[in-house]
Backbone as CSV, one residue per row, in Angstrom:
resi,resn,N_x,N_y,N_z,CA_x,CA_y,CA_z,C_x,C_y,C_z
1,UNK,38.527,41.885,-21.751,39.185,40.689,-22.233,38.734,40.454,-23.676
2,UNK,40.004,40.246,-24.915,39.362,39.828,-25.890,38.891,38.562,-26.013
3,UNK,37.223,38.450,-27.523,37.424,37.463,-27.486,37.733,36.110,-27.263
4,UNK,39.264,36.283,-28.407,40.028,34.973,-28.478,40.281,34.692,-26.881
5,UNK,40.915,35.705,-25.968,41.180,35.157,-24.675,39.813,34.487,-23.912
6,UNK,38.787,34.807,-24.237,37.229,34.164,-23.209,37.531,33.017,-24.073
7,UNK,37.478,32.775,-24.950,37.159,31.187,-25.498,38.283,30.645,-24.703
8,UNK,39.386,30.807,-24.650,40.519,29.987,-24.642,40.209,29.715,-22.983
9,UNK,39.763,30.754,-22.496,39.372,30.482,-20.867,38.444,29.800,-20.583
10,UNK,37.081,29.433,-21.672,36.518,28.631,-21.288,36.507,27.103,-21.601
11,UNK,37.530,27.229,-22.883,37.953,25.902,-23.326,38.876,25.298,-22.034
12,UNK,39.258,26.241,-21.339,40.663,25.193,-20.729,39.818,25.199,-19.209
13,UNK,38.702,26.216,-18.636,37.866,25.835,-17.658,37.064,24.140,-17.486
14,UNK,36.495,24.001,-19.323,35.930,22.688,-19.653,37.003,21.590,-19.394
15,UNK,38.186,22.131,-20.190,38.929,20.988,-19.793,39.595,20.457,-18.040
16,UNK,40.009,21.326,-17.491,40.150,21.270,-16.295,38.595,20.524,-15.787
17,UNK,37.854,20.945,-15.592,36.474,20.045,-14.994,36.679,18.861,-15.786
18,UNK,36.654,18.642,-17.204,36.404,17.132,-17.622,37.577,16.389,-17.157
19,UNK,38.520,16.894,-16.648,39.990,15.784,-16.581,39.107,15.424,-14.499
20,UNK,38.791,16.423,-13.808,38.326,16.442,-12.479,37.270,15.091,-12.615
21,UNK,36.419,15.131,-13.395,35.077,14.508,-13.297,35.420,13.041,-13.728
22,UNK,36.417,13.331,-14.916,36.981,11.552,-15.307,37.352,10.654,-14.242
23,UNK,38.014,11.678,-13.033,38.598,10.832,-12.012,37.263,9.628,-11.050
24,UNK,36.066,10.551,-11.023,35.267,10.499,-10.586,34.563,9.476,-11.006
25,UNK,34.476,8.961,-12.004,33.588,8.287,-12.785,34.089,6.743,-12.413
26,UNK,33.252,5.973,-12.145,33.369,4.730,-11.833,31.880,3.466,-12.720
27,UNK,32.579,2.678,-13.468,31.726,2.274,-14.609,30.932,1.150,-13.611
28,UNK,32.116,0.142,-12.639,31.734,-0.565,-12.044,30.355,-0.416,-11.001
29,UNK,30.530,0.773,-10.754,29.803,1.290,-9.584,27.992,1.605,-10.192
30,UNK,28.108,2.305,-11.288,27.229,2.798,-12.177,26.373,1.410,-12.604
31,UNK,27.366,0.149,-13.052,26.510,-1.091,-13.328,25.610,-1.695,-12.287
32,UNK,26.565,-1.335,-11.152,26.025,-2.244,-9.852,24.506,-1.471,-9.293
33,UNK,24.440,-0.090,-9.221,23.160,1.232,-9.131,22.344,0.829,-9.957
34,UNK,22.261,0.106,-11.226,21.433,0.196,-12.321,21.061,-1.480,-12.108
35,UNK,21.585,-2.313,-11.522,21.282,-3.584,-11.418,20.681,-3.699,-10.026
36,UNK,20.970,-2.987,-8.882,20.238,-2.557,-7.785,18.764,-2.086,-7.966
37,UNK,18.914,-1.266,-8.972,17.856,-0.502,-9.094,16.470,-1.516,-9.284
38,UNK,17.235,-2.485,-10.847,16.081,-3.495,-11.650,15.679,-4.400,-10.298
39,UNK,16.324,-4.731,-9.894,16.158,-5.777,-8.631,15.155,-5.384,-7.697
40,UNK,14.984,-4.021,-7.585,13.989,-3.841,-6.434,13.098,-3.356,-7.177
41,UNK,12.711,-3.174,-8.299,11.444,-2.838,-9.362,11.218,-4.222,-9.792
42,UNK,11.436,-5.158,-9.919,11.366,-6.477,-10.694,9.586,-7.148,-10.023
43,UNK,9.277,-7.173,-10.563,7.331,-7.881,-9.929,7.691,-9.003,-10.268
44,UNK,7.325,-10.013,-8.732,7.898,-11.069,-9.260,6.091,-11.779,-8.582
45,UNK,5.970,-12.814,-8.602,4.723,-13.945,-8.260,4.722,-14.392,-6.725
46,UNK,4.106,-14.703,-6.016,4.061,-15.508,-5.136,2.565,-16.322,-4.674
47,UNK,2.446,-17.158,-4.368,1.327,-18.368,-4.124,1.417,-17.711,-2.654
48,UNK,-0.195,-17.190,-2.645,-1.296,-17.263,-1.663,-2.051,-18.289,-1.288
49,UNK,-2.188,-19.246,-1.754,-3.028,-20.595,-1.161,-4.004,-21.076,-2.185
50,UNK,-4.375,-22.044,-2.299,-5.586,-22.726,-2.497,-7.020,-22.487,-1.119
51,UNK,-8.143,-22.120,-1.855,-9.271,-22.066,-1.134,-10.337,-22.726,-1.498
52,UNK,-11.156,-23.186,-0.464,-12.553,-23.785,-1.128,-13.703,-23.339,-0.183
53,UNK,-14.543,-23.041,-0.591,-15.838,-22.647,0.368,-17.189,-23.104,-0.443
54,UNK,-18.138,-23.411,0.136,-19.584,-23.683,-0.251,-20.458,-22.433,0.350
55,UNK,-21.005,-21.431,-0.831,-21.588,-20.411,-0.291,-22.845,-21.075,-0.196
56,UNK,-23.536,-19.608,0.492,-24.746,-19.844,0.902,-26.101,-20.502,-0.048
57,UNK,-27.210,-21.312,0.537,-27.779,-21.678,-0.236,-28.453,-20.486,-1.582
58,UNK,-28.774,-20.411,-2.558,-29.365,-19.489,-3.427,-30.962,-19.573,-3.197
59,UNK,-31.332,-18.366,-2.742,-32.490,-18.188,-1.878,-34.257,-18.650,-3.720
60,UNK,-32.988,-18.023,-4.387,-34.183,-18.157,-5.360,-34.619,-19.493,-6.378
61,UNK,-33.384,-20.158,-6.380,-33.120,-21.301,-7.020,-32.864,-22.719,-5.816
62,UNK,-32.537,-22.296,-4.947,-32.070,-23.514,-3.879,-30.827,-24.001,-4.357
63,UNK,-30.188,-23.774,-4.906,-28.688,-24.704,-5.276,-27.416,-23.628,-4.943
64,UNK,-26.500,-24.444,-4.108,-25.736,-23.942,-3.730,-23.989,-24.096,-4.583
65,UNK,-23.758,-23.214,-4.558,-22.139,-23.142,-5.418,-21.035,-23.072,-4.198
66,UNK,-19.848,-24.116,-4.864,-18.722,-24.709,-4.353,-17.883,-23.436,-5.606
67,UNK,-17.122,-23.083,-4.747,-15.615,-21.901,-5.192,-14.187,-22.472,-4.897
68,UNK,-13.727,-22.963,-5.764,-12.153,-23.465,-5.381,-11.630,-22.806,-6.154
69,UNK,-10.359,-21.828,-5.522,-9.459,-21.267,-6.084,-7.938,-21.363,-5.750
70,UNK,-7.196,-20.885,-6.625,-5.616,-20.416,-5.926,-5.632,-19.163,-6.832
71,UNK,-4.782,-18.752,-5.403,-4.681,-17.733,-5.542,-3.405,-17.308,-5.574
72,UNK,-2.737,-16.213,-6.402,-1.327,-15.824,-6.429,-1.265,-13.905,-6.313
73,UNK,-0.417,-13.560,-5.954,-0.285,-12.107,-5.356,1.337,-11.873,-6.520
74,UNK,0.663,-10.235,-6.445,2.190,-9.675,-7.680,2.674,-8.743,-6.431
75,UNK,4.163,-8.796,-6.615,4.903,-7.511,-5.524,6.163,-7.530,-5.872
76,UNK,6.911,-6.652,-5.958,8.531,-6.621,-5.971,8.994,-7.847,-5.663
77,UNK,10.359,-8.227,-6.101,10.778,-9.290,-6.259,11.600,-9.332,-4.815
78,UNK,11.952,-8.489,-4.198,13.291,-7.867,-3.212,11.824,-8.676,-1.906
79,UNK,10.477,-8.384,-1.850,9.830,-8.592,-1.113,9.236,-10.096,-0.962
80,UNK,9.296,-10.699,-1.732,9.093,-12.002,-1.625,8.912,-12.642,-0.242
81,UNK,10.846,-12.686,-0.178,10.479,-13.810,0.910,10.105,-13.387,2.478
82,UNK,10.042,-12.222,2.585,9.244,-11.943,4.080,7.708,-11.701,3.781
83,UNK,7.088,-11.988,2.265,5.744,-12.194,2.490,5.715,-13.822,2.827
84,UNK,6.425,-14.787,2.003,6.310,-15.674,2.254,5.879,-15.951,3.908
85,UNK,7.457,-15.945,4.111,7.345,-16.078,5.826,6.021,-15.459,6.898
86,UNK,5.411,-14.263,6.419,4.190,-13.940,7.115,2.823,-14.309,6.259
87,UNK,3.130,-14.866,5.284,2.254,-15.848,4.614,1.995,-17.132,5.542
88,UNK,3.113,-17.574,6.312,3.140,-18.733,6.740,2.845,-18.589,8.376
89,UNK,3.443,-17.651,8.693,2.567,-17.078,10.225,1.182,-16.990,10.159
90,UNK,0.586,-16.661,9.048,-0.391,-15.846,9.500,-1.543,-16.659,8.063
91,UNK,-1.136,-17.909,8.344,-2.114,-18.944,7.264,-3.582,-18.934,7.668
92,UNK,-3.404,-19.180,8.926,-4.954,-19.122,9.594,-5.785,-17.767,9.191
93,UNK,-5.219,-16.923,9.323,-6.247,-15.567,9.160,-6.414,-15.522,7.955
94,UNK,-5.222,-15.763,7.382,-5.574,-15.330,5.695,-6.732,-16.408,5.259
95,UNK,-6.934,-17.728,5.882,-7.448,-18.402,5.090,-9.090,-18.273,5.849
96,UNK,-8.954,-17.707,6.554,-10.519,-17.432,7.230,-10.920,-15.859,6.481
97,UNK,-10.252,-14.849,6.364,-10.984,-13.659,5.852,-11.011,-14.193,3.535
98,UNK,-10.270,-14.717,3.582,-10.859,-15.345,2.034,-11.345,-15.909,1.931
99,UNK,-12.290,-17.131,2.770,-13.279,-17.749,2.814,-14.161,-16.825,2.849
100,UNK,-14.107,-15.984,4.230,-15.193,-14.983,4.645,-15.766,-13.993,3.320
101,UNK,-14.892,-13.660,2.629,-15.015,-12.576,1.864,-15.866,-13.281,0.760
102,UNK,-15.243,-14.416,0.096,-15.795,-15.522,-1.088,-17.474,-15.453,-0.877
103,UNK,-17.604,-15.643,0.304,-18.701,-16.033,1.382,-20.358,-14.812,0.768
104,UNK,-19.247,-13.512,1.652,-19.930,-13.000,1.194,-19.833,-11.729,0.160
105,UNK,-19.330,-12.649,-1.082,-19.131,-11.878,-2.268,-20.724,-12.097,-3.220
106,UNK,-21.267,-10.732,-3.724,-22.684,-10.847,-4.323,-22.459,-11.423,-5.443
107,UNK,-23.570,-11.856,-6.146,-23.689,-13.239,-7.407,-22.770,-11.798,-8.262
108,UNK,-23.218,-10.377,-8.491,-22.837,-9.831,-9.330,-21.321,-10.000,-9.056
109,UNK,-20.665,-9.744,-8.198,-19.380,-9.983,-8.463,-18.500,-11.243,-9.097
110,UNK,-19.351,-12.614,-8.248,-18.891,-13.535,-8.839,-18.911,-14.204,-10.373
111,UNK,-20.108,-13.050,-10.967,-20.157,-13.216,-12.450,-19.208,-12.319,-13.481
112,UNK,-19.085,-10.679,-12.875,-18.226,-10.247,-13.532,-17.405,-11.208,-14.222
113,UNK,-17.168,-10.550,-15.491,-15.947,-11.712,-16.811,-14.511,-11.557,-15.880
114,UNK,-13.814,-10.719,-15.370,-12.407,-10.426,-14.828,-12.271,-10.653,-13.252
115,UNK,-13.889,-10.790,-12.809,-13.883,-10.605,-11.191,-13.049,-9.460,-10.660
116,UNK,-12.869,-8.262,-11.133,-12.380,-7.283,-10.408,-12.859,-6.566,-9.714
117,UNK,-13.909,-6.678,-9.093,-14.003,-6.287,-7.811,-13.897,-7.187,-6.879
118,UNK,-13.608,-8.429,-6.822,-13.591,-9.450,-6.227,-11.915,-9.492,-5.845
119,UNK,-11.255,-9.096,-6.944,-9.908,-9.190,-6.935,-9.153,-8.166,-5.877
120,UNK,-10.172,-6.720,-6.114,-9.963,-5.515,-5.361,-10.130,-6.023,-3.666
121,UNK,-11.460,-6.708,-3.833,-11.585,-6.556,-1.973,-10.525,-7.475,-1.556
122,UNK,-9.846,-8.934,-2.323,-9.438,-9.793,-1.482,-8.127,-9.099,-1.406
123,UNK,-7.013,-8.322,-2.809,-6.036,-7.145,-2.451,-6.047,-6.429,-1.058
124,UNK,-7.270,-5.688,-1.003,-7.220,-4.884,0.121,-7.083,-5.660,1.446
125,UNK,-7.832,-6.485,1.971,-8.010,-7.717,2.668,-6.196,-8.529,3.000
126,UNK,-6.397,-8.788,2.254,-4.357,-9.452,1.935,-3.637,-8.523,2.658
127,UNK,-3.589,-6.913,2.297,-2.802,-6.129,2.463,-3.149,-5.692,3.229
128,UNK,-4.268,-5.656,4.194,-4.549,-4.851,5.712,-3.714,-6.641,6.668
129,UNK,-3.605,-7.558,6.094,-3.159,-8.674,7.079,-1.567,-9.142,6.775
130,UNK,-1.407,-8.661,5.945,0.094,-8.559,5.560,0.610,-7.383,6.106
131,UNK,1.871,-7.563,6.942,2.630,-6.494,7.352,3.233,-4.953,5.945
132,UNK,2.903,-4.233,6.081,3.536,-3.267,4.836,3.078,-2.970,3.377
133,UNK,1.678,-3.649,3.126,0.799,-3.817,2.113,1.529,-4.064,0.732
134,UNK,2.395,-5.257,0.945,3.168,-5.207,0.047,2.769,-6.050,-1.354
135,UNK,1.528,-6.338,-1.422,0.937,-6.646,-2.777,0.589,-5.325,-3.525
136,UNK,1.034,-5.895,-5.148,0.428,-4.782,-5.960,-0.683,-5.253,-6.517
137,UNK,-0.793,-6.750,-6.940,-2.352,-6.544,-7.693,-2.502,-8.294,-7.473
138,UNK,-3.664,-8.985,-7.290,-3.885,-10.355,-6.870,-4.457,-10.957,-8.338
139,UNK,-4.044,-12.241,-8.435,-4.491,-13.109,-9.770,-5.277,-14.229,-9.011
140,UNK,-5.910,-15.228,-10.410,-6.192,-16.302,-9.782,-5.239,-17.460,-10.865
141,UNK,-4.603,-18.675,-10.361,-4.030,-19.315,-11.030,-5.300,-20.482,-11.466
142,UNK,-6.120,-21.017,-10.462,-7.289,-21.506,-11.024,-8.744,-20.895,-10.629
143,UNK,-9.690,-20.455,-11.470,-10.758,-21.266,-9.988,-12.020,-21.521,-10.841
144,UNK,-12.777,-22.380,-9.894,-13.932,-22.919,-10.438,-15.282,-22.435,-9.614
145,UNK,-16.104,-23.009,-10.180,-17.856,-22.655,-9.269,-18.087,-24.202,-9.857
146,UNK,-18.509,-24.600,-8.901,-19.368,-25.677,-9.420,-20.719,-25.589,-8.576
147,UNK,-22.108,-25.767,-9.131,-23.425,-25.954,-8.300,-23.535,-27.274,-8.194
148,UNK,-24.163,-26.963,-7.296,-25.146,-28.261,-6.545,-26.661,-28.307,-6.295
């Protein structure tokens, strides 16, 4: 085959597929996949509770520290509201293993500047009592120490 005839065969192969594939193409469909997509990647906030506990006395000083916090959890936005809802089943446990943990969290943790290891255990904690471990990373919206 000359040449000129392969080009002309592959020009009109291209064209035949691009007229096939135009049919195919749907813009509507493509917006709706790409807005699907953001929607279930989107990290959105949700409120874990307010806590307060009085740890143990300080063996070396005698004065004991009061911890009030809230707490807020990051996770897909699509997941929200069935944490909510087993947020709300399951208030009691959550609010006894974050006491517990506060409890017995060491002075070094509670001094760390970021509290991230503090942040790590109550994550893990959250997410072994939450159905599907659907937190990605835990904040605090307040918290304080005050001694006594």
């Amino acid at each position: 085959m000359p040449p000129q005839n392969r080009l002309a065969a592959r020009l009109l192969a291209t064209a035949v597929l691009g007229i096939a594939c135009a049919g195919c193409y749907s813009g509507e469909k493509l917006v709706e996949q790409v807005r699907h997509r953001a929607l279930r990647t989107r990290i959105d906030e949700v409120s874990l509770g307010s806590f307060r506990v009085t740890r143990p006395r300080d063996e070396r000083t005698g004065e004991m520290t009061e911890v009030q916090m809230e707490l807020f959890g990051e996770s897909q936005r699509y997941k929200i509201n069935e944490i909510e809802d087993e947020l709300e089943l399951k208030a009691a446990i959550i609010e006894d293993e974050t006491i517990r943990t506060l409890r017995e969290a060491s002075p070094d943790e509670l001094t760390e500047p970021d509290l991230n290891r503090l942040r790590e255990r109550l994550l893990v904690i959250l997410n072994e009592t939450i159905e599907g471990a659907p937190l990605i990373s835990i904040g605090f919206r307040e918290i304080r120490f005050i001694r006594h």
